[in-house]
VEXMI-794180 format. One line per 3 residues: number of its first residue (from 1); their letters; for each residue x, y, z of C-alpha. Coordinates in Angstrom, 3 decimals, padded with zeros to 6 digits. Layout:
! residues N
NUM) a) X:Y:Z  ...
This chain:
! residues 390
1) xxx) 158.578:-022.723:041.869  156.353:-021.727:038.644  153.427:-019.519:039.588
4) xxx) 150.455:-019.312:037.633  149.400:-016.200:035.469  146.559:-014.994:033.405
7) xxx) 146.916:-012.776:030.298  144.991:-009.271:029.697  144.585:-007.947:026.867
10) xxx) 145.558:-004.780:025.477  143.825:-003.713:022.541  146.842:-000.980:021.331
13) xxx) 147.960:001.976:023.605  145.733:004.163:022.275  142.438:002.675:023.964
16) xxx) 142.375:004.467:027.200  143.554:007.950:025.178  141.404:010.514:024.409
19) xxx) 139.895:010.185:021.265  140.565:013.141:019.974  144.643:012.663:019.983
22) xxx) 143.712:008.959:018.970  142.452:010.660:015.551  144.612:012.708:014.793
25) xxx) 147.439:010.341:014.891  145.880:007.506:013.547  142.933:009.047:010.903
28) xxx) 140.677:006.641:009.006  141.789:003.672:011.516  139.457:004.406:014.831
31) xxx) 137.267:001.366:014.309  140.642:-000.755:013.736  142.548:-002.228:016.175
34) xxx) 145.797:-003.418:014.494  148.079:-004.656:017.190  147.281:-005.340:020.951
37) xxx) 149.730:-005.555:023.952  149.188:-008.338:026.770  149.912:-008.099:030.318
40) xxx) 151.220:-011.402:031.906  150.116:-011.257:035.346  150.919:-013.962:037.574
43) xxx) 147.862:-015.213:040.009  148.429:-013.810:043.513  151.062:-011.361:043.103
46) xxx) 150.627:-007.821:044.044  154.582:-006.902:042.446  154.970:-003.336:042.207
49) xxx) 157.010:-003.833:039.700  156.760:-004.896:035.658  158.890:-005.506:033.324
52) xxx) 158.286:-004.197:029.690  158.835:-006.490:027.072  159.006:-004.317:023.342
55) xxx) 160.176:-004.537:019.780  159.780:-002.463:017.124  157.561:-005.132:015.488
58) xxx) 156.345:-007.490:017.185  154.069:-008.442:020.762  156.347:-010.534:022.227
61) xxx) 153.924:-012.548:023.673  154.894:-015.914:022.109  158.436:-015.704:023.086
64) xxx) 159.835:-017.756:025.935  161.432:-014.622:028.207  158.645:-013.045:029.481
67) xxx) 156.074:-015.630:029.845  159.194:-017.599:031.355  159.226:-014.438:033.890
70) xxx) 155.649:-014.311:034.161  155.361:-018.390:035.462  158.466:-017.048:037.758
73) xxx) 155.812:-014.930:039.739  156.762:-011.209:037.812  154.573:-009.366:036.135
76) xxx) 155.067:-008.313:032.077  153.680:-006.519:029.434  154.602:-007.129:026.269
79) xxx) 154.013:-004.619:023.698  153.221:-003.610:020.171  154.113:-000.652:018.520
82) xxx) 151.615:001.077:015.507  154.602:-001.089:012.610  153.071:-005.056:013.787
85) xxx) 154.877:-007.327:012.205  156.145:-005.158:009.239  159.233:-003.011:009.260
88) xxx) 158.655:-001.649:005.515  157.905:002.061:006.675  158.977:002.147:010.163
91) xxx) 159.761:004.849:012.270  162.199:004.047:015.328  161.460:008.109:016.527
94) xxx) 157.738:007.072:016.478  158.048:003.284:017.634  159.391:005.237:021.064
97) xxx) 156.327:007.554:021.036  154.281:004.180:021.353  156.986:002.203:024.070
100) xxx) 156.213:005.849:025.922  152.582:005.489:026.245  153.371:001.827:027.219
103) xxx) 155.333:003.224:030.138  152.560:005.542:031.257  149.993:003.166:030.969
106) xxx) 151.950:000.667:033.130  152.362:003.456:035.940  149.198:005.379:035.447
109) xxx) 146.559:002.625:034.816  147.975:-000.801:036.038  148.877:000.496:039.040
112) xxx) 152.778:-000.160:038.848  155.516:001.596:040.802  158.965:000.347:039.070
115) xxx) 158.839:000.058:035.789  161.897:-001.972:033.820  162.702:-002.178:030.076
118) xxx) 163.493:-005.973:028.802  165.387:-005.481:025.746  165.486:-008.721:024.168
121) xxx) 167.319:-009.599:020.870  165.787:-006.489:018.808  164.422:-004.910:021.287
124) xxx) 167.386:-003.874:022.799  168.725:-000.819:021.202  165.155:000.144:021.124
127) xxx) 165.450:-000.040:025.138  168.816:001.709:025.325  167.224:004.499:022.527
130) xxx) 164.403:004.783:024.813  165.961:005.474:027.670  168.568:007.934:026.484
133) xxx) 165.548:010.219:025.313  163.544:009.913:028.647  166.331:010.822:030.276
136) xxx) 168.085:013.124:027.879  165.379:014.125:025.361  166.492:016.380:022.694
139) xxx) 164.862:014.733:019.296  162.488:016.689:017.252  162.494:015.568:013.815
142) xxx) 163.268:011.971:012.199  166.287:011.591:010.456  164.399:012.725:007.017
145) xxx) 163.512:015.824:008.653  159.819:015.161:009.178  158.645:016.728:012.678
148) xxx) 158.279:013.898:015.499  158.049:015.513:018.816  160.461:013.190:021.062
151) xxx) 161.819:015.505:023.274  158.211:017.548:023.503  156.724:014.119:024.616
154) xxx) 157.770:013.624:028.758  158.572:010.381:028.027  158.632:008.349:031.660
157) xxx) 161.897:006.907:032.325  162.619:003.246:033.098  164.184:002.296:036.635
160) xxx) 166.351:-000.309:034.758  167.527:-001.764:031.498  167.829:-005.433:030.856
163) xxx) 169.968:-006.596:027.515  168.859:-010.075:027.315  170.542:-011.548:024.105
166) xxx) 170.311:-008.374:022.351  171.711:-006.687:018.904  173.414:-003.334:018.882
169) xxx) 170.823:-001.885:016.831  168.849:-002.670:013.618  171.147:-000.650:011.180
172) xxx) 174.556:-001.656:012.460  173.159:-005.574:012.618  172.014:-005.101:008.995
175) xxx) 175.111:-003.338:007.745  177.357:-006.146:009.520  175.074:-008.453:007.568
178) xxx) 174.891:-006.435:004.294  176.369:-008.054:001.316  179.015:-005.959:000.235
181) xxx) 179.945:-007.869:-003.254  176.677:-006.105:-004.776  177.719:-003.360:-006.854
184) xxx) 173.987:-002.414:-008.477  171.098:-002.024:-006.303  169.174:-002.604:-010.024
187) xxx) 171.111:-005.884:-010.449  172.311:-008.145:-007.450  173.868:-010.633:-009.963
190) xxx) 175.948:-007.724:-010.647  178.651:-008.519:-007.871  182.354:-008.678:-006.883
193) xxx) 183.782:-011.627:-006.996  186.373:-011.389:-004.188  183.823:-009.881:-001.707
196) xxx) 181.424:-012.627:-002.677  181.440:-015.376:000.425  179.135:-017.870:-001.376
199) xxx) 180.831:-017.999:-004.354  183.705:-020.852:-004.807  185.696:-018.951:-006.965
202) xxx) 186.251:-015.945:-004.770  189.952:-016.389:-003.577  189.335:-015.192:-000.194
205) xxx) 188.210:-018.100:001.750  187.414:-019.276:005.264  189.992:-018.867:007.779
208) xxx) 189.816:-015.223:006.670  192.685:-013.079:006.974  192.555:-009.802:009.023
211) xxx) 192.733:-007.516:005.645  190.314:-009.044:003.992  187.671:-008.440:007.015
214) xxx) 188.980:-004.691:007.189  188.252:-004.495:003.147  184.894:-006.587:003.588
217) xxx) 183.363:-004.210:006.240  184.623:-000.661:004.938  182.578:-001.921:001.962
220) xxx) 179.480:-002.798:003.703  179.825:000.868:005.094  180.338:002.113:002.116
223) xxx) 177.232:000.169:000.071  174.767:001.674:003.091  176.057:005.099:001.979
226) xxx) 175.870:004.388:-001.216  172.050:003.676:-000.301  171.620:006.814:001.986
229) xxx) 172.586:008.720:-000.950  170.482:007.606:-003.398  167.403:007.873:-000.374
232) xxx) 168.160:011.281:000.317  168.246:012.003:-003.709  164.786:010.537:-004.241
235) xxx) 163.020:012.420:-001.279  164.429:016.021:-002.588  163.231:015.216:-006.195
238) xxx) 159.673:013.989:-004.360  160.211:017.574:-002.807  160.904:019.331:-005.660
241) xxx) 157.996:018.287:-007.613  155.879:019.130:-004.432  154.974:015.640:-003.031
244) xxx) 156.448:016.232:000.261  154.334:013.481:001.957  154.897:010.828:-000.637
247) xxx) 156.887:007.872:-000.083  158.683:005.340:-002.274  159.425:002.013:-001.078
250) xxx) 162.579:-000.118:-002.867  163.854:-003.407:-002.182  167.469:-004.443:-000.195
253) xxx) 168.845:-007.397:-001.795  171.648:-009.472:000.002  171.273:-009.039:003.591
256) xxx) 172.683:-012.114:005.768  176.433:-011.926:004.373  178.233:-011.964:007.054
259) xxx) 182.033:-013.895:007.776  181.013:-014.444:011.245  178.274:-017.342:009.740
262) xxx) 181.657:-019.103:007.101  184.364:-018.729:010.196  183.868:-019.779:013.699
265) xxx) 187.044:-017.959:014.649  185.259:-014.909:014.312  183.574:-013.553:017.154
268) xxx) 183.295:-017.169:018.398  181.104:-018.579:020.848  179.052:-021.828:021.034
271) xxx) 176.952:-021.043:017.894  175.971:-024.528:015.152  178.289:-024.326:012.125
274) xxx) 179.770:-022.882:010.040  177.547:-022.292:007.394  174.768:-021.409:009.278
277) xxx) 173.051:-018.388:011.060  169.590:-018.262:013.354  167.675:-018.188:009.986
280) xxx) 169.400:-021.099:009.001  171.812:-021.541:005.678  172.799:-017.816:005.098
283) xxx) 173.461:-018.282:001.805  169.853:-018.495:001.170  168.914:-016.533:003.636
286) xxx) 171.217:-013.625:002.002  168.561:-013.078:-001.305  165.240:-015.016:000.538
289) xxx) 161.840:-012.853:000.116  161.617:-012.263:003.765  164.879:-011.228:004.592
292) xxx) 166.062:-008.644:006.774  165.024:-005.152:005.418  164.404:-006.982:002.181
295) xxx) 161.493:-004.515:001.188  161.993:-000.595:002.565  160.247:002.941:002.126
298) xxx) 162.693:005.849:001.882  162.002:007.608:005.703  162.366:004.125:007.247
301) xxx) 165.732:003.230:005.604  167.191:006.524:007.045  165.387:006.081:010.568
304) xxx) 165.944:002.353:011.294  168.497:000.815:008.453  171.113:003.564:008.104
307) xxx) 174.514:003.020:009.803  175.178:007.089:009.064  171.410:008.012:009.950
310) xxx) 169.670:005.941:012.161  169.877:006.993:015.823  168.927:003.867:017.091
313) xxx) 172.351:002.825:018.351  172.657:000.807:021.166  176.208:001.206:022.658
316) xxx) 175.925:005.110:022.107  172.710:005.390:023.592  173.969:003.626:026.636
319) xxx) 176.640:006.421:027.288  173.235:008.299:027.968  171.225:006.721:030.788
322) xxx) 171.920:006.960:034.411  169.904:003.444:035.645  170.936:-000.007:036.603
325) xxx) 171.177:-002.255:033.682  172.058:-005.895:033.015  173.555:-007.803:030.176
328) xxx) 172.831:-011.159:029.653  174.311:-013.022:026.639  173.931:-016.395:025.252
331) xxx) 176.444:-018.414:024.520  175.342:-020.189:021.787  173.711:-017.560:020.058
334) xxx) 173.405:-017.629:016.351  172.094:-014.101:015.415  173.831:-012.048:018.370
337) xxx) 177.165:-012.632:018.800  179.520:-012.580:021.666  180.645:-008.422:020.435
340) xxx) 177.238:-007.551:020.597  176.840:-007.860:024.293  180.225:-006.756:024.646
343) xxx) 179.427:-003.523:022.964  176.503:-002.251:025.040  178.138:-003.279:028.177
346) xxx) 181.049:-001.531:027.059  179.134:001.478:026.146  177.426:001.914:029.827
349) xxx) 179.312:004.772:031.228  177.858:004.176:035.113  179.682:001.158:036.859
352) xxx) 175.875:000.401:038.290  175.934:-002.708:035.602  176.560:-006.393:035.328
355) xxx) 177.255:-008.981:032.825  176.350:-012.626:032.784  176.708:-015.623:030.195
358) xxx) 173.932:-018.372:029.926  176.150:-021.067:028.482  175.323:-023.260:026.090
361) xxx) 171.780:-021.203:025.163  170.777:-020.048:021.695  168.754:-017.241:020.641
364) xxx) 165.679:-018.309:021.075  165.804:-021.048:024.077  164.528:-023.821:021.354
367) xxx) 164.196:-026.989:023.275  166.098:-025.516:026.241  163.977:-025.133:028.802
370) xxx) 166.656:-025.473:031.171  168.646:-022.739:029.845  165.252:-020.217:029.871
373) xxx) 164.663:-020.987:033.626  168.761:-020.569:033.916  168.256:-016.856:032.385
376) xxx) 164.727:-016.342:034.008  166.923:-016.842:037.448  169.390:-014.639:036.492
379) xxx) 166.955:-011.591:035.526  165.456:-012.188:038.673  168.119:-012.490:041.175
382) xxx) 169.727:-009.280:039.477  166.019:-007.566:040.308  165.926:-008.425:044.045
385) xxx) 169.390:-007.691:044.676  168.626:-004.523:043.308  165.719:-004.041:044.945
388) xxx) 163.899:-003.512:042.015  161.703:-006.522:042.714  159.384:-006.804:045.983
């Protein structure tokens, strides 16, 4: 039976800091509020226990999980981080700093005992990476060396981790989505014909054949390294000339090229197509405005785009934490993939973990409310039987 819930607001983290640290992290912006967090809190309940609801860009608040969990009688917050709703010069090492105050807050001013990370879709890896430095803190610089006190920071660890239709992390997603046929960043018409999927003449067509996936993602690899080098090239000349602090931001071209979206045979589950991906035709998708990490700075391409740099990996960061955790994947699922799931489950060391399938649901639950109360169940059956969930 649905419960009832009303919705505080959250204006940012920061609010109930001291000023004083408030300033010196965000100077210039003390009058501004830029991004809030909202705690769901069903009527009546008096759950010690919340669930935590974060991406590295957005609230959350919109999305059918946790106000599906939250008319299900448990409590959420869903969170923003100091990047709302642009990744351009994002931080993952500082996006934690912000899940961390989160945490406190939910312990130290809501009142909660238990405290659970909800990982869903991109918020995932950010979950796992989370967790692995509460636990095992040891970070004190970003991956382009600038200092970012992680491991200085007593980050509060989750009781549990939930992976509910979850990616492996932003910069292995991208690079399994990176078109691989462009051979100039300066010109993407400048491409490869055979690595090109959306173009008729390339001989290598849907069913693919095993070498020609092997060939197709050593070059995605090796056009991410290509970029790391050039990223690490510009910030030493902006160090060399003494602009340390500068930044230079560059645009991504071709980022939805993936064989998974032209051949259903790969990493197949119940997903519409082929020809299609959650974003819809990837083709277009692939060179759209608003693609993924269309438009980056230097220090967020190492920190959160990076398949050599970024330490925002999901699966490895598992190997790291020491608390319960679920996986829940959807079958249908048009941006993450049956491997993805498989991966982070995989990459739990602990046997203290389970793994379920909603079938039949798609990324987002659109027009599926049967498959969101399916999951809802699910998440909460896990929590009781855990006792993680009065």
């Amino acid at each position: 039976m649905s419960a009832a819930y009303e919705v505080e607001r959250i204006p940012f983290f920061l609010h109930w800091q001291e000023k004083a640290a408030f300033k010196e992290t965000y100077a210039g912006a003390m009058d501004t509020v830029v991004v809030e967090g909202q705690h769901l809190k069903p009527k009546g309940a008096d759950s010690k226990t919340v669930l935590v609801f974060m991406h590295p860009t957005g609230t959350m608040n919109l999305l059918p999980m946790p106000n599906g969990l939250a008319a299900a009688g448990i409590p959420c917050l869903t969170c923003g981080s100091r990047y709302p709703h642009n990744d351009s010069a994002l931080i993952m090492e500082k996006v934690l700093l912000d899940l961390g105050h989160y945490i406190r807050y939910a312990k130290e001013k809501l009142g909660y005992e238990k405290v659970i990370l909800a990982g869903w879709s991109g918020g995932g890896s950010l979950s796992m990476f989370y967790q692995s430095q509460a636990e095992k803190p040891w970070i004190t610089a970003t991956p382009a060396g600038d200092a970012v006190d992680v491991a200085g920071a007593n980050l509060v660890p989750a009781d549990a981790v939930l992976q509910l239709a979850a990616h492996v992390s932003r910069a292995i997603t991208l690079t399994e989505w990176l078109d691989p046929s462009i051979r100039n960043e300066q010109d993407p018409d400048d491409r490869d014909v055979e690595l090109d999927l959306y173009n008729p003449q390339n001989p290598n067509q849907p069913p693919y054949t095993d070498a020609f996936i092997a060939r197709f993602r050593a070059a995605q690899i090796a056009r991410s390294e290509r970029i790391d080098g050039w990223v690490k090239d510009k910030l030493a000349a902006l160090k060399r000339a003494g602009r340390t602090n500068e930044e230079f931001g560059f645009v991504v071209h071709g980022t939805m090229a993936d064989p998974r979206w032209m051949d259903l045979s790969i990493d197949a589950n119940d997903r519409k197509g082929p020809n299609w991906c959650f974003m819809g035709e990837p083709k277009i998708v692939n060179m759209m405005p608003a693609g993924l990490a269309r438009y980056c700075s230097l220090r967020a391409w190492l920190s959160q785009w990076s398949y050599r740099e970024s330490r925002a990996d999901g699966p490895k960061c598992a190997a790291d934490i020491s608390v319960p955790v679920l996986v829940v994947e959807n079958s249908a699922d048009d941006a993450c993939t049956p491997s993805h799931a498989a991966r982070i489950f995989a990459g739990v060391a602990h046997d203290d973990k389970e793994f379920h399938v909603v079938k039949g649901a798609t990324h987002y639950y659109i027009g599926q409310p049967d498959k969101m109360a399916e999951a809802v169940a699910l998440v909460a059956g896990w929590l009781r039987k855990k006792k993680l969930l009065d």
